[in-house]
Residue frames as qw, qx, qy, qz and C-alpha x, y, z in Angstrom:
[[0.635, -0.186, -0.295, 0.689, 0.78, -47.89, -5.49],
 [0.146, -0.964, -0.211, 0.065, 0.45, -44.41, -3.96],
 [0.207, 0.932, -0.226, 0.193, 3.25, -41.62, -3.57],
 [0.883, -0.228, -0.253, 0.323, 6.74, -42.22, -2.54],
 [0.320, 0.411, -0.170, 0.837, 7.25, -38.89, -1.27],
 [0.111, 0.431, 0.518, -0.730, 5.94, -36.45, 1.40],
 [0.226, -0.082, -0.399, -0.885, 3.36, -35.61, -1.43],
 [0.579, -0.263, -0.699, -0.327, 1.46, -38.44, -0.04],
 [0.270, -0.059, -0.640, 0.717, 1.97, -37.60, 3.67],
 [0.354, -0.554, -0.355, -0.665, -0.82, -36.80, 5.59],
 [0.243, 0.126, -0.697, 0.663, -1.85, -35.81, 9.00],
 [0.382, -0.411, -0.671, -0.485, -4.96, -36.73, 11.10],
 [0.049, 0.183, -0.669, 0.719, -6.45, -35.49, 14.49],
 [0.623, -0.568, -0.282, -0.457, -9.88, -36.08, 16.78],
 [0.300, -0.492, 0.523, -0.628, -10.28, -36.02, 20.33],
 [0.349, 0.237, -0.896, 0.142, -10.17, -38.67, 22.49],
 [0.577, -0.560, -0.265, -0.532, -12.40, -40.10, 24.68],
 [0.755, -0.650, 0.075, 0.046, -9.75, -41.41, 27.04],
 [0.314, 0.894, -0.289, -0.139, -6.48, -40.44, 27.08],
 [0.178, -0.553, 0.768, 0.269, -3.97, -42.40, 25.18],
 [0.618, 0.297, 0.708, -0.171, -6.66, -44.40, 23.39],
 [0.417, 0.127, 0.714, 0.548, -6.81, -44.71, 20.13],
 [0.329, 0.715, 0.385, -0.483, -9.53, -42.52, 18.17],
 [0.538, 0.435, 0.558, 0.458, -9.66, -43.11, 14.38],
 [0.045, 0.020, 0.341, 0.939, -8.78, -39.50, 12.62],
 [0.427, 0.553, 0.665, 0.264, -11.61, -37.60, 11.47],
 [0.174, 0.960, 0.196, -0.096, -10.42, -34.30, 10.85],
 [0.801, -0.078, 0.236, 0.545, -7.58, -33.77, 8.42],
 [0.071, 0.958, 0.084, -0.265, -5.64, -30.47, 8.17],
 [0.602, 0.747, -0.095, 0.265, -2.98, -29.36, 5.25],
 [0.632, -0.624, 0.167, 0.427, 0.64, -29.31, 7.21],
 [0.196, 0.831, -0.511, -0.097, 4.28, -28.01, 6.00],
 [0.601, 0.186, -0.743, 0.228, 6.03, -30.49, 7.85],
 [0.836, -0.517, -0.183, 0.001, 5.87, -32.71, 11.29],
 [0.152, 0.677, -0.500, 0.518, 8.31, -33.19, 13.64],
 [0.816, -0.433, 0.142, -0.357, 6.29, -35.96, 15.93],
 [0.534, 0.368, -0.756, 0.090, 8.94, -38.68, 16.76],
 [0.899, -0.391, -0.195, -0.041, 9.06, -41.75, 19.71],
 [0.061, 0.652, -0.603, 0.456, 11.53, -41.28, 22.82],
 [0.928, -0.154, -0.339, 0.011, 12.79, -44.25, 24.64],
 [0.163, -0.717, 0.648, -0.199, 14.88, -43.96, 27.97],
 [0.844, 0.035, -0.521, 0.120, 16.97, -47.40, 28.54],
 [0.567, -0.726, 0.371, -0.116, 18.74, -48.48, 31.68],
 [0.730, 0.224, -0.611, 0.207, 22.09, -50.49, 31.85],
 [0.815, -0.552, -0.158, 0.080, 22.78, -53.03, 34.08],
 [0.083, 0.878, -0.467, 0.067, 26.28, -51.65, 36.37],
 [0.749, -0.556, 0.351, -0.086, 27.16, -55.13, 37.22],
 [0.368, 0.588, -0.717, -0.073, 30.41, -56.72, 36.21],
 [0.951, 0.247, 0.132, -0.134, 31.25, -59.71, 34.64],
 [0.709, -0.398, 0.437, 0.385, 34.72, -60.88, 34.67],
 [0.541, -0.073, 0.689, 0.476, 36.29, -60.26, 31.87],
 [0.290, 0.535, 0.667, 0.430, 33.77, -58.49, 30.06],
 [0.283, -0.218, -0.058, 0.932, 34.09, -54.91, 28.82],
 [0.403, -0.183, -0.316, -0.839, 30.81, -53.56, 27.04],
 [0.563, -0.053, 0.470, -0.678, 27.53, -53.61, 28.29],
 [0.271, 0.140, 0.947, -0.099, 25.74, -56.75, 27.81],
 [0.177, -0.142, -0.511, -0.829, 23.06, -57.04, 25.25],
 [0.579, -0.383, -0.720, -0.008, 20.55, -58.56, 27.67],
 [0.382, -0.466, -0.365, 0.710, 21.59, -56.08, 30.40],
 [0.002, -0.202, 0.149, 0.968, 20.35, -52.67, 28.20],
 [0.001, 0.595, 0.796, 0.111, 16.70, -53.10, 28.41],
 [0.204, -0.503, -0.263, -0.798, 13.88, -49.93, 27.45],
 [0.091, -0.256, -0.806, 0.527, 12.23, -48.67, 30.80],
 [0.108, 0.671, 0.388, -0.622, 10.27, -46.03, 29.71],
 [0.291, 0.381, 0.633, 0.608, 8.60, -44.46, 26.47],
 [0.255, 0.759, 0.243, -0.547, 6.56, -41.04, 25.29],
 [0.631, 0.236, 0.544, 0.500, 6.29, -39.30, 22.63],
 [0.128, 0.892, 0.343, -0.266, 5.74, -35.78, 20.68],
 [0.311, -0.108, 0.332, 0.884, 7.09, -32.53, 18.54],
 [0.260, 0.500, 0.186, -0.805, 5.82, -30.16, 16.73],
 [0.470, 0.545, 0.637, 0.277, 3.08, -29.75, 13.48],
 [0.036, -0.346, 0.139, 0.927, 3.35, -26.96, 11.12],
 [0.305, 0.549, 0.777, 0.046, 0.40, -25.71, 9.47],
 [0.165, 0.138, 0.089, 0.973, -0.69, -23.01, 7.64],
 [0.175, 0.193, 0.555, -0.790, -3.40, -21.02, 9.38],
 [0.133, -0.274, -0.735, -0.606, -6.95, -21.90, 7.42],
 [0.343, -0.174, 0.194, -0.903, -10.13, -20.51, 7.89],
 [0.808, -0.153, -0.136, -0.552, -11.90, -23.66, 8.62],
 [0.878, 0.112, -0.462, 0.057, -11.06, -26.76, 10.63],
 [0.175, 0.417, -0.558, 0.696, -8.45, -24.94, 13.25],
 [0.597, -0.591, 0.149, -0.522, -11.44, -25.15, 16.14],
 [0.970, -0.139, -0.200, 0.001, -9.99, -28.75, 17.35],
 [0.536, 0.328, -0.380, 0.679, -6.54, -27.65, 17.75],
 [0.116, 0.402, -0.488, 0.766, -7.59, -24.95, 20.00],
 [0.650, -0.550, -0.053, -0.523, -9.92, -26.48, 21.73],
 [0.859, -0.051, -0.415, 0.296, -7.14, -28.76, 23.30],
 [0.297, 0.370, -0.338, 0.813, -5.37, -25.78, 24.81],
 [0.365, -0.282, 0.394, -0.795, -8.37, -24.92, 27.79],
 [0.026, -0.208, -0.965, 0.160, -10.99, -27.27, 29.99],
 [0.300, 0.229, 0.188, -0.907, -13.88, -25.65, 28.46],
 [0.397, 0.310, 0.842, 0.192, -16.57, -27.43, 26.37],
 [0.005, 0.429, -0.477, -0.767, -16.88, -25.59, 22.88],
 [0.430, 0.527, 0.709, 0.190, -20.11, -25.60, 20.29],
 [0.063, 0.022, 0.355, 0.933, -19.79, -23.56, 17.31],
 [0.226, 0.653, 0.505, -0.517, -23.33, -21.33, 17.67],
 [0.355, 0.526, 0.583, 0.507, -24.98, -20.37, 14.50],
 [0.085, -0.143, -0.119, 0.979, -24.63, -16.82, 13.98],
 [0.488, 0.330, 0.064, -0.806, -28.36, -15.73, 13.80],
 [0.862, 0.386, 0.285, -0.159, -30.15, -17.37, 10.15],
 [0.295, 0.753, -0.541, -0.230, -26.83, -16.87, 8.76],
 [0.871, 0.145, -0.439, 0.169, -24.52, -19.71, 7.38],
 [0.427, 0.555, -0.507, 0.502, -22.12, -18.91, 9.63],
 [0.756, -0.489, -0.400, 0.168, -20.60, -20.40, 13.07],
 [0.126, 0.808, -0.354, 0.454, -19.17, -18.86, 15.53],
 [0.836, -0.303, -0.345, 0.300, -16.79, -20.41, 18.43],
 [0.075, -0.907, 0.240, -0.337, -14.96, -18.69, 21.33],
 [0.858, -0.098, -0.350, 0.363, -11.75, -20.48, 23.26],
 [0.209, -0.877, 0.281, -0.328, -10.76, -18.79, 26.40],
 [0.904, 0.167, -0.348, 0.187, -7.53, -19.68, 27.43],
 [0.258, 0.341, -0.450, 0.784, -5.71, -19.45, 30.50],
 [0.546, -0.400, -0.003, -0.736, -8.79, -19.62, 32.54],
 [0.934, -0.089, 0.119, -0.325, -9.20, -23.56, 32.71],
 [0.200, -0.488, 0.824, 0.206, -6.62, -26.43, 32.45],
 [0.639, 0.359, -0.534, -0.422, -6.93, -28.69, 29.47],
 [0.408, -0.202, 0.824, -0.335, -7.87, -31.80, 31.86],
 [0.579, 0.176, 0.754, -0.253, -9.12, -34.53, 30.27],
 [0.564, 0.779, -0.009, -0.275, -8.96, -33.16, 26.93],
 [0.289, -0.437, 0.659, 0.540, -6.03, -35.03, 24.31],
 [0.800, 0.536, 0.048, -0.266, -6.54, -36.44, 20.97],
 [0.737, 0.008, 0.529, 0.420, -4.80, -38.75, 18.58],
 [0.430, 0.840, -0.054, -0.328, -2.61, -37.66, 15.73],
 [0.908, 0.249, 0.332, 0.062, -2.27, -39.81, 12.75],
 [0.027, 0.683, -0.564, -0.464, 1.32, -38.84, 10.40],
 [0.948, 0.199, 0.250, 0.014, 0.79, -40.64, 7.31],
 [0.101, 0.724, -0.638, -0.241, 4.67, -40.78, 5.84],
 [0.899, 0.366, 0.171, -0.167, 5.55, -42.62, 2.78],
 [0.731, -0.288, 0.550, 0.284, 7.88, -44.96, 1.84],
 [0.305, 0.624, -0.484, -0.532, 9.70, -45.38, -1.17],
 [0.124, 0.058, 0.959, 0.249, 7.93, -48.53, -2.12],
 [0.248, -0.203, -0.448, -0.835, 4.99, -46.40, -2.40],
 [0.483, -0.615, -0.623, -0.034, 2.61, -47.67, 1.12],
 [0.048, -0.593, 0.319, -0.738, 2.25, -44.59, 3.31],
 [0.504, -0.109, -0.795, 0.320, 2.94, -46.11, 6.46],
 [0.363, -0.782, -0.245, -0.444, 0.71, -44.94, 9.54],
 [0.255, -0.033, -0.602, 0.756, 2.21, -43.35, 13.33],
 [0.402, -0.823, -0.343, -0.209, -0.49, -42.90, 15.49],
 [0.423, 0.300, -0.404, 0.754, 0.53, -40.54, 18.24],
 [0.435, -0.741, -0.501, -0.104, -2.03, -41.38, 21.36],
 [0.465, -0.780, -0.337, 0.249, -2.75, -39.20, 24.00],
 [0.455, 0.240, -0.022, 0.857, -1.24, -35.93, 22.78],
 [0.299, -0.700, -0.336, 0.554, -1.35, -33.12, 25.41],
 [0.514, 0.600, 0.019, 0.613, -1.07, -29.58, 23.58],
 [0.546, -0.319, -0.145, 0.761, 1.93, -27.86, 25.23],
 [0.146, -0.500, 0.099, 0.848, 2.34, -24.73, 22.94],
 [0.535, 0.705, 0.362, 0.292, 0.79, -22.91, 19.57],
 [0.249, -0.598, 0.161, 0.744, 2.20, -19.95, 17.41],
 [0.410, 0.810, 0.413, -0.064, 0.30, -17.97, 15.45],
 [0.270, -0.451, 0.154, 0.837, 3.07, -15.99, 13.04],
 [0.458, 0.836, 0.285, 0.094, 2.39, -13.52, 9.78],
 [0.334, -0.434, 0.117, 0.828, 5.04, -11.41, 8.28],
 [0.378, 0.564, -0.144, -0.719, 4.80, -8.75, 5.20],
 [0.429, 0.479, -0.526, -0.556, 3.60, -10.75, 2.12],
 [0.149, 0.143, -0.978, -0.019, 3.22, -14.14, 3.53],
 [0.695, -0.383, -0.492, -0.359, 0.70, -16.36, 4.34],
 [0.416, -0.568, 0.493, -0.511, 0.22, -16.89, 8.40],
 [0.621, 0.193, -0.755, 0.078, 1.44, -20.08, 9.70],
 [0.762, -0.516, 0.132, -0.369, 0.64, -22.25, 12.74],
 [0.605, 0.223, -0.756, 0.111, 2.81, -24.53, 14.88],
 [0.547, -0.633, 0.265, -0.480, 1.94, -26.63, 17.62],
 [0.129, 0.506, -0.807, 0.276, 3.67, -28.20, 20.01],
 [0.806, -0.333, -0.042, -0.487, 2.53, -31.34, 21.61],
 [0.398, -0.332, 0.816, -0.256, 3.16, -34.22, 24.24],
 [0.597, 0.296, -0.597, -0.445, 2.54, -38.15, 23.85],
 [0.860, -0.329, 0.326, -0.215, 1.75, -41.01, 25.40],
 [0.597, -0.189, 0.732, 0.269, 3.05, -43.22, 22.94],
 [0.374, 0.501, -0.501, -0.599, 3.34, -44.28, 19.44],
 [0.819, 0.147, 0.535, -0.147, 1.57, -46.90, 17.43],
 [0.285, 0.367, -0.532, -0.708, 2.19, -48.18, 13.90],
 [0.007, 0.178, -0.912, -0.369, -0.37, -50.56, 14.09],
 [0.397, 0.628, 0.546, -0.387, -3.57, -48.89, 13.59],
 [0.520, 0.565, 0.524, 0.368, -4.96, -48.71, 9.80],
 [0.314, 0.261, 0.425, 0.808, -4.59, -45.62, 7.69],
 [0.347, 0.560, 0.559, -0.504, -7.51, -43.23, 7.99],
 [0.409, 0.509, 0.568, 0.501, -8.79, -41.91, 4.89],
 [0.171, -0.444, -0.058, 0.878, -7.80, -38.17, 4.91],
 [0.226, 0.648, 0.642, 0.343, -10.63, -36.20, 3.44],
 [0.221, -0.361, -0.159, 0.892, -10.46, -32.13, 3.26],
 [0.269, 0.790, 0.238, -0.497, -12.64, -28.91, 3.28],
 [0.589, 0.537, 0.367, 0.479, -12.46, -28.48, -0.72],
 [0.075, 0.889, 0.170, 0.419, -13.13, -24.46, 0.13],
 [0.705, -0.641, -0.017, 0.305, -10.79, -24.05, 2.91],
 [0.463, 0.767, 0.034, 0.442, -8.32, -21.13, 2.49],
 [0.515, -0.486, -0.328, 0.625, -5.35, -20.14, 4.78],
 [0.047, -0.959, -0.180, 0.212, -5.43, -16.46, 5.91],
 [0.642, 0.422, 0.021, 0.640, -2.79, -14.14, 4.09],
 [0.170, -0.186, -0.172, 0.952, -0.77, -10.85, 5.36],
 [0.229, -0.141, -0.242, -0.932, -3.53, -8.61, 3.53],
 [0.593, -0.513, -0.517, -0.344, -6.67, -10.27, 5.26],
 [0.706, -0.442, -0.370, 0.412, -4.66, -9.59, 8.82],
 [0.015, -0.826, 0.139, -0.547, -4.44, -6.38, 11.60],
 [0.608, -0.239, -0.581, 0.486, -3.31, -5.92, 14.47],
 [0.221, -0.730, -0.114, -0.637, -5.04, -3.28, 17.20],
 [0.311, 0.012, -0.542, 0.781, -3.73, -2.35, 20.52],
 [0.115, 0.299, 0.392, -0.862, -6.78, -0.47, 22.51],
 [0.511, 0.679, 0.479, -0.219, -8.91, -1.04, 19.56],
 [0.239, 0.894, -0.061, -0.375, -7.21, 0.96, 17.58],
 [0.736, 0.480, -0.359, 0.314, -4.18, -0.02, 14.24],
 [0.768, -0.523, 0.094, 0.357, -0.96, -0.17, 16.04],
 [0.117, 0.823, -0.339, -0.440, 0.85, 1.00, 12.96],
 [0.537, 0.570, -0.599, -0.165, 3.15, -0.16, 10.15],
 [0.836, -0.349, 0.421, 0.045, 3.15, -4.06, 11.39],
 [0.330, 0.657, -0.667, -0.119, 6.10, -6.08, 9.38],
 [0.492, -0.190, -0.849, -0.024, 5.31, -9.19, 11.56],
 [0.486, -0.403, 0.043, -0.774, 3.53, -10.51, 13.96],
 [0.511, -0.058, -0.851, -0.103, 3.33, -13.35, 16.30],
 [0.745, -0.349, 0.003, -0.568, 0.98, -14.70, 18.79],
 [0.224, 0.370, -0.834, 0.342, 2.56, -17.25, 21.60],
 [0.703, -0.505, 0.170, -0.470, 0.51, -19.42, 24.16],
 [0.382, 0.159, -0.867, 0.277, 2.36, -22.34, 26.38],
 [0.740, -0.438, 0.154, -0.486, 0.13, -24.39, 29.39],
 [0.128, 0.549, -0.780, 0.272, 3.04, -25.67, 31.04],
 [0.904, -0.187, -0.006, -0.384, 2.45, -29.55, 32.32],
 [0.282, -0.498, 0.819, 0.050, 4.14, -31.81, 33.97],
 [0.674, 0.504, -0.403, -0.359, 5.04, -34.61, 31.16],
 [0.443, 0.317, -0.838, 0.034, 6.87, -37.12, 33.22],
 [0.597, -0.404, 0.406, -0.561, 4.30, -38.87, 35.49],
 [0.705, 0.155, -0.671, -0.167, 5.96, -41.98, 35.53],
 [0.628, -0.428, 0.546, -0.352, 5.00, -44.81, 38.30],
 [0.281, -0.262, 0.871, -0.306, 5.39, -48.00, 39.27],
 [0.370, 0.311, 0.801, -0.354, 2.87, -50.45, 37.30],
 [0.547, 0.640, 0.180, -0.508, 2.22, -48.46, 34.29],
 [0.839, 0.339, 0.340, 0.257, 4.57, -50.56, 31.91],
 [0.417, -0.075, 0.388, 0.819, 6.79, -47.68, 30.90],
 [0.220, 0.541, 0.662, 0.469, 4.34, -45.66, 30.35],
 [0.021, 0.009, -0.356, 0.934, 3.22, -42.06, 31.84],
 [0.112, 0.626, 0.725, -0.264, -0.22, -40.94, 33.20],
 [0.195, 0.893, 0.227, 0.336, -2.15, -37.68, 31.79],
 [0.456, 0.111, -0.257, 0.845, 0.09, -34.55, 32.28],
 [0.231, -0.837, -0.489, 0.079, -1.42, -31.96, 34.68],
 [0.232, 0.816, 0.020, 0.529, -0.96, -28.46, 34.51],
 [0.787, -0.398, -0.278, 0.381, 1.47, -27.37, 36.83],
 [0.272, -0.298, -0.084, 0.911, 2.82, -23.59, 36.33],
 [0.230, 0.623, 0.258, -0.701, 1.32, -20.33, 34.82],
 [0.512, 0.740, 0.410, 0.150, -0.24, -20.16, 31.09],
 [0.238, -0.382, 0.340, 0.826, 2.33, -17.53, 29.28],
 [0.611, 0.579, 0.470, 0.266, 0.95, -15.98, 26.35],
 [0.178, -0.595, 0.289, 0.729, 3.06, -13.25, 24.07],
 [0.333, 0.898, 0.263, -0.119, 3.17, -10.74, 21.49],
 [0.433, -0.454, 0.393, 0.672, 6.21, -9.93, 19.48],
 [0.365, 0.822, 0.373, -0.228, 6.26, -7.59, 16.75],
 [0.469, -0.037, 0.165, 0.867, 8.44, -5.68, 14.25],
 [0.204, 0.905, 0.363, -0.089, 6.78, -2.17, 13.25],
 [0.417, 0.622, 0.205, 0.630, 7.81, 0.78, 12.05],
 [0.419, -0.317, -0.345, 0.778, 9.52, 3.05, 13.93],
 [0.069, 0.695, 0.509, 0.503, 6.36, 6.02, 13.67],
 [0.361, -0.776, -0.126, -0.502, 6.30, 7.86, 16.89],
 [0.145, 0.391, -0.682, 0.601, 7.73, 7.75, 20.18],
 [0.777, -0.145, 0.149, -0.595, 4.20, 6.20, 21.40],
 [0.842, 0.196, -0.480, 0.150, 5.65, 2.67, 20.10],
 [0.438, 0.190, -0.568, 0.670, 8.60, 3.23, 23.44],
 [0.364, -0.346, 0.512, -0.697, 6.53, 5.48, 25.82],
 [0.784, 0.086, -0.443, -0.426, 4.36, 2.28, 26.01],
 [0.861, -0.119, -0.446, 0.215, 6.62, 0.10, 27.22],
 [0.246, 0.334, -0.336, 0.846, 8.26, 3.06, 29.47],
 [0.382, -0.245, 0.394, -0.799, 5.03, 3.70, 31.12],
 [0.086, 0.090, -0.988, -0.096, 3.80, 0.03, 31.01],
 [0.612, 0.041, -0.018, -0.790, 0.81, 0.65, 29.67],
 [0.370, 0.139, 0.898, -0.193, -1.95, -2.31, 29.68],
 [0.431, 0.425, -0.412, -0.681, -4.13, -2.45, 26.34],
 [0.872, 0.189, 0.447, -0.061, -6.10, -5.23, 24.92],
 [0.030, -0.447, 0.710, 0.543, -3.81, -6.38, 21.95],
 [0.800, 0.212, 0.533, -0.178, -5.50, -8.50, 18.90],
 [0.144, 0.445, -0.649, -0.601, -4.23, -9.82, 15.92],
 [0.662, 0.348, 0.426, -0.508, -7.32, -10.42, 13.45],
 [0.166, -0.162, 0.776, 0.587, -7.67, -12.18, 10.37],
 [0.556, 0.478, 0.383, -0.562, -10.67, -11.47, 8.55],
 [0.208, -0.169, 0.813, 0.516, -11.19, -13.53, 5.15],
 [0.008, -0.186, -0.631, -0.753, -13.73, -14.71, 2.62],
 [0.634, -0.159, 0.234, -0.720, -17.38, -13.70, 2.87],
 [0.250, 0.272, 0.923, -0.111, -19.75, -16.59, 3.99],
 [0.138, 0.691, 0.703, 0.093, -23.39, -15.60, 3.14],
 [0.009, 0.704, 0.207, 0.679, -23.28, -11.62, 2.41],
 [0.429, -0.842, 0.052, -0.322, -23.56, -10.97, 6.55],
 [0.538, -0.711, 0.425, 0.155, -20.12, -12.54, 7.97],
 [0.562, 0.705, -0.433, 0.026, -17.12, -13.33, 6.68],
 [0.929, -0.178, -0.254, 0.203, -14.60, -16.02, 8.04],
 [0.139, -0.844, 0.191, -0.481, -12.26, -14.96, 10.70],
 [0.758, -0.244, -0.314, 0.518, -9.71, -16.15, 13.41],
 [0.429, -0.836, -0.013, -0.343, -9.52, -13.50, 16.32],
 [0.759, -0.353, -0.399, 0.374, -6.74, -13.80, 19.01],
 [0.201, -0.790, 0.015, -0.579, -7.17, -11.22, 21.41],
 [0.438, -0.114, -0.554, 0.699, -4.52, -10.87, 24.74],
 [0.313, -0.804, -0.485, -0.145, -7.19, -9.12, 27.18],
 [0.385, -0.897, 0.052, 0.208, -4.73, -7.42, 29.16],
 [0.719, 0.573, -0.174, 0.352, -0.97, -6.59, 27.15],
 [0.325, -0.889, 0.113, 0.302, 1.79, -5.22, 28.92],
 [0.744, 0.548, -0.208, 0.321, 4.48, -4.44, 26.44],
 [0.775, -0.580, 0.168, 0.187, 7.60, -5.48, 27.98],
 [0.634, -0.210, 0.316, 0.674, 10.47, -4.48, 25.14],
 [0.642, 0.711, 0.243, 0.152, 11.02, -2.06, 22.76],
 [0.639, -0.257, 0.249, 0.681, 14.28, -1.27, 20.28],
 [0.566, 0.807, 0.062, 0.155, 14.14, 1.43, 17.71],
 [0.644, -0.544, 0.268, 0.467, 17.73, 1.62, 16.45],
 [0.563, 0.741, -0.123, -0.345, 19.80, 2.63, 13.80],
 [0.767, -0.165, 0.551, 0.285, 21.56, 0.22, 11.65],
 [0.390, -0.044, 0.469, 0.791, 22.03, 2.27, 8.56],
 [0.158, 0.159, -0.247, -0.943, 20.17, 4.77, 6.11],
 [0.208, -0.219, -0.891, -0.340, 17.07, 2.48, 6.03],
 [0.609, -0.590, -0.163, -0.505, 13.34, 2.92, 7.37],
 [0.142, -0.363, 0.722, -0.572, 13.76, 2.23, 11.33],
 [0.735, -0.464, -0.456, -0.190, 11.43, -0.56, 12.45],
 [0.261, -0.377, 0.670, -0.584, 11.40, -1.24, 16.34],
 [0.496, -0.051, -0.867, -0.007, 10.89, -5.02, 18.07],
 [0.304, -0.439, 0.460, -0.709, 8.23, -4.96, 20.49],
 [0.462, -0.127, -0.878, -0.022, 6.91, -7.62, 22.61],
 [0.507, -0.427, 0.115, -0.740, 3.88, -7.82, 24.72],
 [0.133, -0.038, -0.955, 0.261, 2.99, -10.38, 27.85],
 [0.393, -0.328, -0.400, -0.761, -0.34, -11.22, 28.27],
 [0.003, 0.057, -0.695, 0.717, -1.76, -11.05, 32.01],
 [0.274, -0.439, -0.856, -0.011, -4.62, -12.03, 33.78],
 [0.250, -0.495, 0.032, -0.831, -7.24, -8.80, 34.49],
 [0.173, 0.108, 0.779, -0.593, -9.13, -11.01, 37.08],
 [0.687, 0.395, 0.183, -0.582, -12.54, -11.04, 34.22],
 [0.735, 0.545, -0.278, -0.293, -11.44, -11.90, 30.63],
 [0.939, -0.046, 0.218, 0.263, -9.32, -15.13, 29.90],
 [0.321, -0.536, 0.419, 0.659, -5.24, -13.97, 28.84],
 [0.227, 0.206, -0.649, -0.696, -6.13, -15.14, 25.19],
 [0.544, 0.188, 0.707, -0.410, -9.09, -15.25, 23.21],
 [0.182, -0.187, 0.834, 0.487, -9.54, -17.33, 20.42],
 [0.494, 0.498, 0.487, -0.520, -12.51, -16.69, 18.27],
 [0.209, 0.046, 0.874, 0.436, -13.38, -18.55, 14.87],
 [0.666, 0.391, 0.265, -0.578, -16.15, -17.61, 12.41],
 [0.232, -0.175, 0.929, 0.230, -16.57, -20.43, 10.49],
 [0.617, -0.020, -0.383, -0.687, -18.80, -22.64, 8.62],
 [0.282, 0.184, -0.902, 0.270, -18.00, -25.28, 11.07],
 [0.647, -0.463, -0.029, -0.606, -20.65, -26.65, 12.90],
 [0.847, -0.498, 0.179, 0.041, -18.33, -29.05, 15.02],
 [0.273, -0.802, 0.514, 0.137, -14.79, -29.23, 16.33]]
């Protein structure tokens, strides 16, 4: 018998080859917690029946079905390229970096629409008789990620995703993981405006959403929906806390400066010439808030927040991964 807790939980993803199809796991990534669940609209019937006051059990039938929510993960330096490669309609091979060990991948986002691109994702969650039970969750569309770090912590992913549907009656996979895989910490992470520090960060997060329309239900598809298709603008944001150092932090957002923004994570070495690394660089910033206040006798910090805009060259966010990974 296996765990009867979330110890034994586990959570599996690969890309599809058509969306809402099935596609055995084969790439399984350390989570916090899920949040994927099945949504069912019903119709009742309005017609009356003499005498009879509640709806009819026979008359409250399921018309329609989807699914989705969010995974939480903590950010690791190996394995993440699949996630984002769901987010653009680009086709992505990790390129050996010279004779080094090391790969390197680049996801430009906000350029392309994530047509034709979903993947299954497997939630194993165990019972307390001790059989982790499998939820496939076909055809998931990612909607949103968020990339956060604060002082002392480890940096944490969550994405957000759509569903076709939900299965529970495809097998287990067998959830096998990078032994050497290591999630990035505050101290292995900067953050540079123009190239340059930004100052005293305290957090940091990193936003992208590729808005899609999620309810393409017709006529004929069983209650089911078709692929969602992008349908407004790509948003990505910056939001910060910093120290309150200078009056450069406010003139910023006063003269609405533009500034590549990146927040880097640079971890262990690979082979003595690169080291592992997650990049996510907003090509154009415009910081759009900032508060330094006082709230008592303490250091000042100020909340700023940056939107990330299309120059008309570079993609809003790029997402660059040195890895050992030699596929998504």
């Amino acid at each position: 018998m296996g765990q009867r807790s979330g110890l034994g939980a586990q959570v599996g993803v690969r890309k599809e080859d058509t969306y809402g199809t099935y596609k055995a796991p084969n790439r399984f990534l350390p989570f916090t917690s899920e949040g994927l669940s099945l949504a069912k609209e019903f119709v009742k019937s309005k017609g009356l029946r003499g005498g009879r006051m509640a709806q009819a059990q026979n008359l409250h039938r399921a018309t329609s079905r989807g699914a989705g929510g969010d995974l939480n993960f903590e950010l690791f330096d190996q394995g993440m390229g699949a996630i984002f490669d769901l987010f653009h309609g680009e086709v992505v091979t990790p390129t050996k970096i010279g004779s080094s060990a090391a790969y390197k991948q680049l996801h430009k986002i906000g350029l392309t629409p994530p047509w034709g691109k979903s993947a299954t994702v497997q939630v194993g969650r165990p019972d307390t008789g001790g059989t982790t039970q499998p939820f496939s969750y076909l055809g998931c569309k990612a909607i949103t990620m968020k990339i956060s770090i604060e002082a002392s912590g480890i940096a944490t992913f969550t994405l957000t995703v759509d569903a076709q549907d939900e299965t529970t009656s495809e097998a287990l996979a067998a959830a096998t993981y990078d032994a050497d895989a290591l999630p990035y910490t505050f101290q292995e992470m900067s953050v540079l405006l123009g190239g340059e520090p930004i100052g005293n960060v305290r957090t940091m997060t990193v936003t992208v959403t590729v808005p899609q329309k999620t309810d393409r239900l017709h006529l004929g598809n069983k209650g089911l929906k078709d692929q969602p298709i992008a349908n407004d603008f790509v948003t990505v944001e910056g939001a910060a806390t910093l120290e309150f150092a200078s009056l450069a932090d406010h003139d910023r957002y006063k003269n609405e400066t533009v500034a590549k923004l990146a927040l880097k994570a640079t971890g262990d070495e690979i082979d003595g010439e690169n080291d592992f690394a997650a990049n996510f660089t907003l090509n154009a910033a415009k910081q759009v808030s900032s508060s330094p206040q006082v709230s008592g006798p303490d250091v000042l910090t100020t909340d700023v927040s940056f939107e990330g805009l299309d120059n008309g060259t570079d993609a809003p966010l790029e997402v660059e991964v040195i890895s050992t990974d030699t596929a998504l």
